[in-house]
C-alpha positions as CSV (number, residue, x, y, z in Angstrom):
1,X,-9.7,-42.3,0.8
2,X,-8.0,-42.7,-2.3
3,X,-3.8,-42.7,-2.1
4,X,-4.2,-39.7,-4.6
5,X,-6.1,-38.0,-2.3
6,X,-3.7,-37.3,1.1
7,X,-1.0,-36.0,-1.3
8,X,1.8,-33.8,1.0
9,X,3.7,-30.9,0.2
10,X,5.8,-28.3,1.2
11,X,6.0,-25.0,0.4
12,X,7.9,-21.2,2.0
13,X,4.8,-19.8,1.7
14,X,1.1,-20.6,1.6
15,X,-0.9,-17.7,1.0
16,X,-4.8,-18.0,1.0
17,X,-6.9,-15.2,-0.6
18,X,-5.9,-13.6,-3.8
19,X,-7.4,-10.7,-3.5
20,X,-5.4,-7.4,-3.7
21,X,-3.5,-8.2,0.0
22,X,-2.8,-11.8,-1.6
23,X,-1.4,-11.1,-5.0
24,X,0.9,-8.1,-4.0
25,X,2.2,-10.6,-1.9
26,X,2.6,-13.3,-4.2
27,X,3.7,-11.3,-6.7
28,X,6.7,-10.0,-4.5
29,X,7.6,-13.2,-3.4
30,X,7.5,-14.5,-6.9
31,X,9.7,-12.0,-7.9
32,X,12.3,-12.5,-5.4
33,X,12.6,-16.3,-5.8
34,X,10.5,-17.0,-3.0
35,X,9.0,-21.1,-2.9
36,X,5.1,-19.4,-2.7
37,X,1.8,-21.1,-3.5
38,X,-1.7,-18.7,-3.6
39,X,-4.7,-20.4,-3.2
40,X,-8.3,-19.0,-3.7
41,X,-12.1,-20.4,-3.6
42,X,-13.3,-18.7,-6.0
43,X,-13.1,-20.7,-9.8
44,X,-12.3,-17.3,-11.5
45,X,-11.0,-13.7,-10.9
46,X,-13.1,-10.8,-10.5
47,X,-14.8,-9.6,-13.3
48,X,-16.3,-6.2,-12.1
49,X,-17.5,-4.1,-9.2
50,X,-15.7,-4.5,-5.6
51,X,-12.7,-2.1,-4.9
52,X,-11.6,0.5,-7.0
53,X,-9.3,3.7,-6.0
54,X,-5.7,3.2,-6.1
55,X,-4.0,6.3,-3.8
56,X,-1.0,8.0,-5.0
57,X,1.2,6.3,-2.3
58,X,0.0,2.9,-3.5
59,X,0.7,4.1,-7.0
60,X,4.5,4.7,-6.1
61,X,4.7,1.1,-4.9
62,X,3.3,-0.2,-7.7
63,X,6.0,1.7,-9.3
64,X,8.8,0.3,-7.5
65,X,7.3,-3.1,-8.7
66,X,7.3,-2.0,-12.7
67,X,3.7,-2.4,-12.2
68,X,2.2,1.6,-12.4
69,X,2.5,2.3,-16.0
70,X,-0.4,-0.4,-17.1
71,X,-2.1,0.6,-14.2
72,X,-2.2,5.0,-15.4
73,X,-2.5,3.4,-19.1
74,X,-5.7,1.7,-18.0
75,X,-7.3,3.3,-15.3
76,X,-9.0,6.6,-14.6
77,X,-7.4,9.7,-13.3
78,X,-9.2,11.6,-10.2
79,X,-7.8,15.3,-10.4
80,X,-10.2,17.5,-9.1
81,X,-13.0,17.1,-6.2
82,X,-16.3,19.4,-6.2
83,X,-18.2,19.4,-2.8
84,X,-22.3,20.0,-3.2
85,X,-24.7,21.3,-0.7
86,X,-28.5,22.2,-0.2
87,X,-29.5,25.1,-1.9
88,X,-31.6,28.0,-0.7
89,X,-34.0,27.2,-3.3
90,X,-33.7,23.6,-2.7
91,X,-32.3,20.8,-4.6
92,X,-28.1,21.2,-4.3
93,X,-25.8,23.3,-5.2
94,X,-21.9,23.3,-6.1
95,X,-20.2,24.9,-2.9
96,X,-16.7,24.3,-4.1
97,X,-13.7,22.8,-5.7
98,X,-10.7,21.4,-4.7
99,X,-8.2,19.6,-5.6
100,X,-8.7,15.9,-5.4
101,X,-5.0,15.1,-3.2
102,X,-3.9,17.0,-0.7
103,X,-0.5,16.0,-0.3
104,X,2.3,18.4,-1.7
105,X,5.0,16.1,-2.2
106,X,3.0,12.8,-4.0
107,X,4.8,11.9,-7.1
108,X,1.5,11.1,-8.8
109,X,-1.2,14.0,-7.2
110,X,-4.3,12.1,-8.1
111,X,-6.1,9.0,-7.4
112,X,-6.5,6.4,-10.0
113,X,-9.6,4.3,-10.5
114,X,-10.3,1.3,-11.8
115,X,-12.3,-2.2,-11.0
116,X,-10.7,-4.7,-8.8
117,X,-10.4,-7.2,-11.3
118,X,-8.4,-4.9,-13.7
119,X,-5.8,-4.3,-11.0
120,X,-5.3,-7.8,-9.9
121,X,-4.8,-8.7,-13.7
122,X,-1.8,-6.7,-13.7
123,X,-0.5,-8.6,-10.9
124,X,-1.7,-11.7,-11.6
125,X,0.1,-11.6,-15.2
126,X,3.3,-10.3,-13.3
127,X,3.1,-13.2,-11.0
128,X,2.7,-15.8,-14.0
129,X,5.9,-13.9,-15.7
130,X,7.7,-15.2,-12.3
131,X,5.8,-18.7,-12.9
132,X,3.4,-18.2,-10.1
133,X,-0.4,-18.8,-10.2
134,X,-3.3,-18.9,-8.1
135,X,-4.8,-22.5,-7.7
136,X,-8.2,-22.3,-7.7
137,X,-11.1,-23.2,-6.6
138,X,-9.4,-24.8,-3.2
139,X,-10.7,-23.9,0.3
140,X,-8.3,-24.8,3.3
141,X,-10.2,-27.0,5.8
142,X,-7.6,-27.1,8.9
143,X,-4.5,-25.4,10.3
144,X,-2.5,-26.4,12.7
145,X,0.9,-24.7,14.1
146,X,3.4,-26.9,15.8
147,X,3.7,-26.2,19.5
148,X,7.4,-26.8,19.4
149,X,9.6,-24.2,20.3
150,X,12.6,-25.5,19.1
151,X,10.6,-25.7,15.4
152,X,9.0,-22.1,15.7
153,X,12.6,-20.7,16.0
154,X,13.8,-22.7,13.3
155,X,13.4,-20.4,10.1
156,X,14.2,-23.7,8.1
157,X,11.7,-25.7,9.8
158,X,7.8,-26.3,8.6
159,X,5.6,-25.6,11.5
160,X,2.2,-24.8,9.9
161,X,0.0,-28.0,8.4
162,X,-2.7,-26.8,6.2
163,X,-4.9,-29.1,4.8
164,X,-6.8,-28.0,1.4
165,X,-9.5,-29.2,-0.2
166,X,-10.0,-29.0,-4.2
167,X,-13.3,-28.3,-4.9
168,X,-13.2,-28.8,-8.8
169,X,-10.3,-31.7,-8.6
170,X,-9.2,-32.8,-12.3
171,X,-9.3,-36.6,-13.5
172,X,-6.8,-38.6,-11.3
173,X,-6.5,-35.7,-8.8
174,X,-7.5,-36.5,-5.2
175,X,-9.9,-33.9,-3.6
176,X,-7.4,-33.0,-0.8
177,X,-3.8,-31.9,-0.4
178,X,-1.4,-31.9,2.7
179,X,0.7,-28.8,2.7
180,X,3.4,-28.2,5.5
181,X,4.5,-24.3,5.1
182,X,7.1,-22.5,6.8
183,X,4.9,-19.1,6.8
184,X,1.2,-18.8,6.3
185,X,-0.7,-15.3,4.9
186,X,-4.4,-15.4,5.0
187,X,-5.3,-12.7,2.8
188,X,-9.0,-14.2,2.7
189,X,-11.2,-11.2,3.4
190,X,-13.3,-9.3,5.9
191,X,-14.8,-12.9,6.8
192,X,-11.1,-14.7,7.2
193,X,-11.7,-18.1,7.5
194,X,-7.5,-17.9,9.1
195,X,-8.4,-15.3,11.1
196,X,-11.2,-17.3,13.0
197,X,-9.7,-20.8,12.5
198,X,-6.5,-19.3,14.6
199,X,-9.3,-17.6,17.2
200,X,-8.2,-14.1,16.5
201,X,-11.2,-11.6,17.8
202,X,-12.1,-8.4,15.2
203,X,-12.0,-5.1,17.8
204,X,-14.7,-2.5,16.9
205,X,-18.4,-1.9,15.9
206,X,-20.9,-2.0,13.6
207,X,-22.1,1.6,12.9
208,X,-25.8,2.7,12.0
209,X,-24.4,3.6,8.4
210,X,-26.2,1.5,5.4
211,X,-24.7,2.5,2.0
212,X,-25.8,1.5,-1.8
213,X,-22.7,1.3,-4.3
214,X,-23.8,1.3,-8.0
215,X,-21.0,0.7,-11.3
216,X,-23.5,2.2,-14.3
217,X,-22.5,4.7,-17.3
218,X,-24.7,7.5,-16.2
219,X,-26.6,9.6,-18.6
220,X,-27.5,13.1,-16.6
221,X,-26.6,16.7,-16.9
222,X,-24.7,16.9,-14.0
223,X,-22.0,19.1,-14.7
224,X,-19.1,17.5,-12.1
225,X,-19.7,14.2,-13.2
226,X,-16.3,13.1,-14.2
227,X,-15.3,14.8,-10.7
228,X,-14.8,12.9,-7.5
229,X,-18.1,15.1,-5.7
230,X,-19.1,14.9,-2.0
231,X,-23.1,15.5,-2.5
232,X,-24.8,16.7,0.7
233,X,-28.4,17.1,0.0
234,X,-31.8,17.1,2.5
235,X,-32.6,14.2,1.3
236,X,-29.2,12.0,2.2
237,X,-25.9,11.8,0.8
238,X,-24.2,11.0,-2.2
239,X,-20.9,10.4,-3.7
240,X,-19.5,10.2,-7.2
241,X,-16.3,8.1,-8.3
242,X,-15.5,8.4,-12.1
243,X,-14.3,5.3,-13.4
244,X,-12.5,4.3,-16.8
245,X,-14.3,4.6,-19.9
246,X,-17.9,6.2,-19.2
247,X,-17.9,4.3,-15.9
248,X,-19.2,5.8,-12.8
249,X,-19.4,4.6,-9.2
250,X,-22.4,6.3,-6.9
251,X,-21.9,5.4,-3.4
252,X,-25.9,6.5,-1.8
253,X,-26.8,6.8,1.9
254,X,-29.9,4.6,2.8
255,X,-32.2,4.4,5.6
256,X,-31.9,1.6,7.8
257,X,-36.0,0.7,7.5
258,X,-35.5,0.5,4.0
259,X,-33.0,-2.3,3.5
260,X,-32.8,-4.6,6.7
261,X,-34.8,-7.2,7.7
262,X,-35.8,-6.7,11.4
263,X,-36.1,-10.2,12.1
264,X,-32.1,-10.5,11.6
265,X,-31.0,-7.3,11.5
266,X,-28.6,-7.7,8.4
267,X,-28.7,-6.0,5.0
268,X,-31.6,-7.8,2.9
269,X,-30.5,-7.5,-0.8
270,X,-34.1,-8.5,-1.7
271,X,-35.3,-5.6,-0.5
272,X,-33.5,-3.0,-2.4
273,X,-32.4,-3.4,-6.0
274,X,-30.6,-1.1,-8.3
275,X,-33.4,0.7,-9.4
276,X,-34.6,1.5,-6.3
277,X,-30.7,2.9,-5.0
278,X,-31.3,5.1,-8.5
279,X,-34.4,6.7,-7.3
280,X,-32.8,7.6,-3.7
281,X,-29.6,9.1,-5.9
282,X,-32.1,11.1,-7.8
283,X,-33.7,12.6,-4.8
284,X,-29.9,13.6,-3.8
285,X,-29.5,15.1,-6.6
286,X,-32.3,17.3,-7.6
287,X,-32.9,19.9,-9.6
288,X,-30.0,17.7,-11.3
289,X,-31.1,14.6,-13.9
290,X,-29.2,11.0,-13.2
291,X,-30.1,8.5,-14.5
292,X,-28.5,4.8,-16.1
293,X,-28.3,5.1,-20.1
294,X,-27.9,0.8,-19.9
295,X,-27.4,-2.0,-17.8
296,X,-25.8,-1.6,-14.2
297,X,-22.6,-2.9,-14.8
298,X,-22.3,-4.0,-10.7
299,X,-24.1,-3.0,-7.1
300,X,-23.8,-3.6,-3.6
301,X,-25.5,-2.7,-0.5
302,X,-23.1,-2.6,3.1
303,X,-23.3,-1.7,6.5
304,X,-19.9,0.3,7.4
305,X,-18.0,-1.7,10.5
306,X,-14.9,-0.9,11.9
307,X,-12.8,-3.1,13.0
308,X,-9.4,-3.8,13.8
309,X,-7.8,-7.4,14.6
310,X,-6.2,-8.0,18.2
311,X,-3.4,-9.1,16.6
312,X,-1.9,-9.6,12.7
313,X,-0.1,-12.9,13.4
314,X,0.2,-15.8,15.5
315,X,4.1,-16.4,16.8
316,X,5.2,-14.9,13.5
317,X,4.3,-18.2,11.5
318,X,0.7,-17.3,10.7
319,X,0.4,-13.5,9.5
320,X,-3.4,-12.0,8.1
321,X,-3.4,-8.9,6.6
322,X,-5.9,-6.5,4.3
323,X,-9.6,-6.8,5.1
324,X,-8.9,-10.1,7.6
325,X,-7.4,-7.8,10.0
326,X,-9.1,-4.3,9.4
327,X,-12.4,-3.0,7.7
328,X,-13.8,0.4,7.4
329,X,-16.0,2.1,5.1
330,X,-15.1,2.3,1.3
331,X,-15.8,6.0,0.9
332,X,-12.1,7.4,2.1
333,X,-11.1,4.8,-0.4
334,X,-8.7,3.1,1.8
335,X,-9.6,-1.3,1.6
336,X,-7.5,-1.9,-0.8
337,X,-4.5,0.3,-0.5
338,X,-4.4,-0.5,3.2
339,X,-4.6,-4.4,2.3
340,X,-1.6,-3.8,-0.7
341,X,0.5,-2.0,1.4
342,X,0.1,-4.9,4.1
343,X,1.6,-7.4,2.1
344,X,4.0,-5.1,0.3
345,X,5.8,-4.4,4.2
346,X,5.5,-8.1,5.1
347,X,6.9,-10.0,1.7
348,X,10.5,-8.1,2.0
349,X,10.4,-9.5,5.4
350,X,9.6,-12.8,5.0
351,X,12.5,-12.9,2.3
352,X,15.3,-11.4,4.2
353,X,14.1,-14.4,7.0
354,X,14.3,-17.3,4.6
355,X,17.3,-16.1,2.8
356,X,18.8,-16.1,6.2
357,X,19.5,-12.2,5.7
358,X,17.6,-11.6,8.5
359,X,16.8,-12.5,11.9
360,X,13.2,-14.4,12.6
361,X,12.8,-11.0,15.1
362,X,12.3,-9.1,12.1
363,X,9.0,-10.3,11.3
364,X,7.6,-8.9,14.4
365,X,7.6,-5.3,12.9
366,X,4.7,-6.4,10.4
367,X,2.0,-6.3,12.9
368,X,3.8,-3.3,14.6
369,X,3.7,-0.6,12.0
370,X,0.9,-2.6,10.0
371,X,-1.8,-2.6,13.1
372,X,-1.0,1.2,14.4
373,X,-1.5,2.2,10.8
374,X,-5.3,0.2,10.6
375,X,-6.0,1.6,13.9
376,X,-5.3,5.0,12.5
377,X,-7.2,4.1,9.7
378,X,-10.2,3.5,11.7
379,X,-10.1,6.5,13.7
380,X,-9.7,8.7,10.7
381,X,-12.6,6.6,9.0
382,X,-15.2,7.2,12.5
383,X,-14.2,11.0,12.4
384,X,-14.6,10.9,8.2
385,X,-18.2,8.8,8.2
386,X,-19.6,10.8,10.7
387,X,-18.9,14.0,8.8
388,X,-19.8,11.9,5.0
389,X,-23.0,10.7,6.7
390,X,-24.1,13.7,8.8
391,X,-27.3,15.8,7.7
392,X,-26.0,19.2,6.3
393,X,-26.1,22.5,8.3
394,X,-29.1,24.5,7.2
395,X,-31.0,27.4,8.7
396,X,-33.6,24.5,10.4
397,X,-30.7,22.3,11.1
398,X,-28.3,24.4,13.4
399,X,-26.2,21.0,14.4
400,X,-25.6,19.7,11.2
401,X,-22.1,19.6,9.3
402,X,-20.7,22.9,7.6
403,X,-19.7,22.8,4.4
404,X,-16.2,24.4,6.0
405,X,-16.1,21.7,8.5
406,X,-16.2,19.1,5.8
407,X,-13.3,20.6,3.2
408,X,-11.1,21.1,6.5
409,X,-11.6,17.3,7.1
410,X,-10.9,16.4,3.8
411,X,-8.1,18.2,3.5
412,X,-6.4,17.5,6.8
413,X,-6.9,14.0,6.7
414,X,-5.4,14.6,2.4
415,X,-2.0,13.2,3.8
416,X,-2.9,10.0,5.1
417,X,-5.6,8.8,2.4
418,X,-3.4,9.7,0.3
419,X,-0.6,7.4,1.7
420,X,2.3,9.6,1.8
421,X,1.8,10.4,5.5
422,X,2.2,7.0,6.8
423,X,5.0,7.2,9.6
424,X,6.2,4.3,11.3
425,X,7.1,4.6,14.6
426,X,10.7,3.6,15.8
427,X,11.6,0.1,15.8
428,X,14.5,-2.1,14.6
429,X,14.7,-0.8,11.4
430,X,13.4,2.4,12.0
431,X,15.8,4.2,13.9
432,X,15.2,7.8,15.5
433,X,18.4,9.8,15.6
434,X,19.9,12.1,13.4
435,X,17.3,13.4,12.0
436,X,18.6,17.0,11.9
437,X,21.1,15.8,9.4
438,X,18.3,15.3,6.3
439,X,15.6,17.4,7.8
440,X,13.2,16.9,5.4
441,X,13.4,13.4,5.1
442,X,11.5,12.0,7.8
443,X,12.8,9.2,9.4
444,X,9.8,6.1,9.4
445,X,8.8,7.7,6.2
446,X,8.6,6.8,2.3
447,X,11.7,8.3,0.4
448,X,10.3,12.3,-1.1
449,X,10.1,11.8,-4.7
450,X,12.7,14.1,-6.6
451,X,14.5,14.2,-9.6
452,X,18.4,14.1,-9.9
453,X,20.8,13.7,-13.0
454,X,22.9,11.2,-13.6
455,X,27.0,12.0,-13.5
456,X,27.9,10.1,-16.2
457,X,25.6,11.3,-18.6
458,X,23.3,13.9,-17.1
459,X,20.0,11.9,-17.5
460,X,17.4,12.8,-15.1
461,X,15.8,10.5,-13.0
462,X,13.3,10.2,-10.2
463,X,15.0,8.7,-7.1
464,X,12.2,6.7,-6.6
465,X,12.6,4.5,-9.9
466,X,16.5,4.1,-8.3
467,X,14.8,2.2,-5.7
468,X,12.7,-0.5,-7.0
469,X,11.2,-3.0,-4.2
470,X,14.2,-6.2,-5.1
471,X,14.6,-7.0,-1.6
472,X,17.8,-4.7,-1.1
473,X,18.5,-2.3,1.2
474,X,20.0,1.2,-0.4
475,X,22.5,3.1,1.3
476,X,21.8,6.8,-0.1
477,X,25.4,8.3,0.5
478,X,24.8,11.8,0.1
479,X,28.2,13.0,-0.4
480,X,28.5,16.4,-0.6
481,X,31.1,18.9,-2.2
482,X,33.1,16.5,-3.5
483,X,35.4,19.0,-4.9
484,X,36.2,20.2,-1.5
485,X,39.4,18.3,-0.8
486,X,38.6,17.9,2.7
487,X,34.8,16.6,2.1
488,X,36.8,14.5,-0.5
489,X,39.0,12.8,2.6
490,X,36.1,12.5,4.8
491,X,33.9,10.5,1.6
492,X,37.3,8.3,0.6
493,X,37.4,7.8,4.0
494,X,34.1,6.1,4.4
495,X,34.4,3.6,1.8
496,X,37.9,2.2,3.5
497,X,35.2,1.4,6.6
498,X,32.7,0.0,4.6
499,X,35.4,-2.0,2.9
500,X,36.8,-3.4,6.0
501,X,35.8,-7.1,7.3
502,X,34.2,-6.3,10.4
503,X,32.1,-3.6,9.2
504,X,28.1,-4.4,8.3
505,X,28.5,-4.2,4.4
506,X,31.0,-7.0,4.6
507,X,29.1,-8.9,7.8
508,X,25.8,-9.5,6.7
509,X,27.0,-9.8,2.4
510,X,26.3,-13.4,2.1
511,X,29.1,-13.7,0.1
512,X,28.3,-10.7,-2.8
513,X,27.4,-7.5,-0.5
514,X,25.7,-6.2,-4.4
515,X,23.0,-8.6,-3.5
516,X,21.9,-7.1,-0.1
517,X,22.7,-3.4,-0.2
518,X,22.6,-1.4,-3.6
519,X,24.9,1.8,-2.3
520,X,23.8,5.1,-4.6
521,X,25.9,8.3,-4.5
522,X,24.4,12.0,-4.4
523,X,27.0,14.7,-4.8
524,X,26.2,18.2,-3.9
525,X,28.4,19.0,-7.2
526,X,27.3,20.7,-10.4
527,X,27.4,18.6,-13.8
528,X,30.3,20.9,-15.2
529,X,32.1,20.5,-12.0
530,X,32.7,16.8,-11.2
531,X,32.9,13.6,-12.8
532,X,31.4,10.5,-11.5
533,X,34.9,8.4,-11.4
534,X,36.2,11.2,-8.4
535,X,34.2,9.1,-6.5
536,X,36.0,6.2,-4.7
537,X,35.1,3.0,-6.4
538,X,32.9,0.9,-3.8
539,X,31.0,4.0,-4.1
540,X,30.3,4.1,-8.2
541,X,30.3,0.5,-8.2
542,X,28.4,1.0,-11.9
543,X,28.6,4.5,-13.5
544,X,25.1,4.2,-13.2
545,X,25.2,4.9,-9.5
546,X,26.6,8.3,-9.1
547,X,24.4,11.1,-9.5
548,X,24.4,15.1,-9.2
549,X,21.7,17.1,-7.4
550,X,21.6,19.3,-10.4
551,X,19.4,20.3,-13.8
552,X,19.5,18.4,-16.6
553,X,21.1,19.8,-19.9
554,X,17.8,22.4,-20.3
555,X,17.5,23.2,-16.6
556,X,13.8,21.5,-16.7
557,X,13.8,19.3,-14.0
558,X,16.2,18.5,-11.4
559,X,18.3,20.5,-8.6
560,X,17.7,21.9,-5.2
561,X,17.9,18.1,-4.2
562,X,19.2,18.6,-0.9
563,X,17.4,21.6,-0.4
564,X,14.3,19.6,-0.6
565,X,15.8,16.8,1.5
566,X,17.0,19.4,4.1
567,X,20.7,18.4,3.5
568,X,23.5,20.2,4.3
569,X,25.4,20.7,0.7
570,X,28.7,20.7,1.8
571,X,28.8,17.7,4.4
572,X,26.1,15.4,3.1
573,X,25.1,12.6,5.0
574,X,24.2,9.1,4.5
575,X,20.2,7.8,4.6
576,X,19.5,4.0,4.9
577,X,16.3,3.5,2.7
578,X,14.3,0.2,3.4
579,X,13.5,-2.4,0.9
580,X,10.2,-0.9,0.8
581,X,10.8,2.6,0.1
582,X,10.8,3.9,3.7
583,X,13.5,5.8,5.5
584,X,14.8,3.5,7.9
585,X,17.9,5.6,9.1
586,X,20.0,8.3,8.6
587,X,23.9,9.0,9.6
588,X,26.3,11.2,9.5
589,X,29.2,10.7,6.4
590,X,31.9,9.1,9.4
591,X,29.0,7.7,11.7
592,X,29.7,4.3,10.4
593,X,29.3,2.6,13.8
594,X,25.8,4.1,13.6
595,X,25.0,1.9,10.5
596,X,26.6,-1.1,12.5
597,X,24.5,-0.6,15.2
598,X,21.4,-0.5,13.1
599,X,21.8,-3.1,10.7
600,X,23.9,-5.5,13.7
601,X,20.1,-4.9,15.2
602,X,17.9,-7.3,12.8
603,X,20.2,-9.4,10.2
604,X,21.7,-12.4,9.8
605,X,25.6,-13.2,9.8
């Protein structure tokens, strides 16, 4: 072999797989200075077709990244969900409508759609803003972790060897690369090479469940079209995803004898084309007309499998996440929200570890909250496929599903495919006590959206876009009636503490406490009542960070704040917000050794 040829590296992170789980991460590391490489076998990006429902909890991150506003530019918007059943007279009817999210407090209340491609574009061209992007085509061809102790413990150290292979090398370039990495991701799919190379088993089952998926601009008189629409008909079911533009996405139930091959037993894409998936949908959806008015755009045929992964990393060195460690039916339109929201819990972790903010313990939370979430994911998807694939109830078919049955499903399970019901379970940094003291505000929760103004100038503002995901922790000092001169004493009081060497702020500052905690103050005040400099300074450290829970200037939007939050106006409180949006604590305004406690727990002198 050439000398070219066994070139070495090192790198923070090696991530292989840039699909949605891969660049979320990338782009999140690349945006916190992170030393990351993203590798991927395939020569270009994704063109069409695959996923394509962002949720409104994975809009919000997207959010915190700067990243939604291309994404609601581009995409669709799913508003409004009609439900179809057989009709007495056969053929379907229109049973219902509903609204597409069921989840009171999402910031944005609808699902967005658009293809795969188009929403790893926008964080592809974020990533290469942050000079970052993905190598391709390379495949890896080994990995090997060190069996050292002494190097696994060292966060400094580079433990994982992963040998790549260029399968399109340049002039002059050798065909294979060395790369020694402190942390691995393998964000490479359902079929993770990572996954199997590291001997990690898939937990689960196939089901019976054989599904078409067509991208075509449909010409029919339909009149829910541009609707997301559960069709239940005699003759199978259907379901409709409006895209952007004129696109729509049919998802069609199949019969097993139509599209495997016995002698294997897998999906044969020779036998069913999109013609034929056409004909089935217009069976479904009789006395309605469907049909394509040009080219299918993409198509698919799938068995649904459920699966979880015994375990999402391998001694914290080696992490999988999205589709390498959980699979499940597209229909709830989960794959790739679950897989972003992976990587966008593990890539603050991974930075507060090799910044030395953090201990290397804190990386065992990933697979923690990450695999009881894909395990409720799977159990929600069994209970929702089996409802989505079940024949109808009809006056010959006493067992089948109720249209009431259905809607109930949908709309009980509205909070967690929506996102904004995910709860983590207490942990390091999600710590279970006072909760009384923000009622509202769950603790192992994302922060509630809700608008505030600003003291100094009475601007509004979501508190969400005053927590974008930069790595920090914010300390949400809810500060109550500041005008009260005792609530005043107990607030002035606070800072001194968190002003004092020993205390957590000062501890674990590495040198500029700015960088690792961004402290904003909430005053129970109105806007004619207080101004922001009554505050002690280490709280307003920029006038920027002081805000009222009150209306702005033409009582639009804003107030009730810590009514929402369940809040007690008068003697506030103080809330710990993780770098990823979630509530990982909450204190009372003089329970300072409570924060100690918590942050003492996980970080890094």
């Amino acid at each position: 072999m050439s000398q070219a040829a066994n070139k070495e590296s090192e790198v923070d992170v090696l991530i292989i797989g840039a699909g949605p789980a891969g660049v979320m991460c990338a782009n999140a590391l690349a945006m916190a200075g992170v030393n990351v490489r993203i590798i991927d076998q395939r020569p270009a990006k994704v063109a069409a077709g695959q996923a394509d429902g962002i949720q409104p909890r994975t809009i919000e991150v997207l959010q915190s990244y700067g990243l939604a506003e291309r994404l609601l530019r581009e995409g669709n918007q799913m508003h409004m969900a009609a439900f179809y059943n057989p009709s007495p007279s056969g053929g379907i009817e229109r049973t219902s409508r509903a609204p597409d999210v069921t989840a009171p407090t999402a910031r944005y209340p609808f699902e967005v759609t658009l293809h795969q491609g188009a929403i790893e574009a926008i964080f592809l061209d974020s990533m290469k803003a942050h000079g970052v992007t993905v190598e391709r085509p390379i495949i890896p061809t080994s990995i090997e972790l060190s069996q050292s102790e002494d190097e696994l413990n060292d966060p400094s150290a580079h433990p994982v060897t992963v040998v790549l292979q260029y399968l399109d090398p340049q002039d002059g370039q050798g065909d294979s690369e060395i790369v020694k990495a402190k942390f691995v991701l393998g964000a490479d799919g359902a079929h993770s090479w990572v996954r199997k190379s590291l001997g990690i088993s898939m937990d689960g089952e196939q089901t019976d469940y054989i599904w078409g998926v067509v991208d075509m601009v449909p010409d029919t008189d339909f009149p829910d079209i541009r609707c997301k629409c559960a069709v239940h008909s005699n003759n199978g079911s259907c379901m409709i995803i409006p895209r952007e533009g004129d696109l729509v996405r049919l998802y069609i139930q199949l019969a097993t004898r139509d599209v495997v091959d016995p002698a294997t037993g897998r999906v044969d894409k020779n036998r069913f084309g999109p013609e034929r998936l056409l004909e089935v949908a217009r069976k479904s959806f009789a006395p309605f007309e469907i049909a394509a008015s040009g080219p299918v755009d993409w198509w698919t045929l799938y068995i649904i499998g459920q699966r979880v992964a015994s375990k999402f990393s391998v001694n914290e060195r080696v992490f999988i996440a999205g589709d390498a460690c959980h699979t499940h039916s597209p229909k709830a339109g989960q794959g790739m929200n679950a897989s972003m929201n992976d990587t966008h819990n593990l890539a603050w972790k991974l930075t507060h570890v090799l910044r030395g903010w953090a201990d290397m313990s804190l990386l065992k939370t990933y697979e923690f909250e990450r695999r009881k979430y894909a395990q409720d994911l799977i159990n929600f998807d069994k209970k929702f496929s089996k409802l989505f694939s079940g024949k109808p109830r009809t006056q010959d078919n006493q067992d089948g599903v109720t249209h009431e049955e259905f809607i109930e499903a949908f709309q009980t399970f509205g909070a967690f495919t929506s996102g904004i019901g995910v709860h983590y379970e207490p942990s390091s940094i999600t710590r279970h006590q006072h909760q009384a003291l923000a009622s509202k505000l769950i603790i192992g929760e994302r922060v509630v959206p809700h608008v505030f103004v600003r003291a100094a100038d009475a601007r509004p503002y979501n508190i969400q876009d005053l927590l974008p995901s930069d790595t920090r922790f914010k300390l949400l000092v809810f500060a109550g009636a500041i005008a009260d001169a005792a609530q005043a004493a107990r607030v002035r009081a606070l800072a001194d503490a968190l002003d004092r060497p020993e205390s957590f702020y000062r501890r674990f500052a590495h040198g500029d406490p700015s960088k690792v905690f961004d402290i904003l103050s909430i005053s129970s005040a109105g806007k004619q009542d207080v101004n922001y400099t009554d505050l002690p300074p280490l709280l307003r450290q920029h006038w920027s960070k002081v805000l009222l829970d009150d209306t702005d200037m033409y009582a639009r939007v804003g107030g009730g704040g810590y009514e929402t939050y369940g809040i007690d106006p008068q003697h506030g409180a103080i809330v710990v917000v993780r770098p990823d949006g979630y509530v990982g604590m909450i204190a009372p305004i003089d329970g300072l050794q409570d924060l100690d406690a918590y942050f003492n727990s996980f970080m890094a002198q």
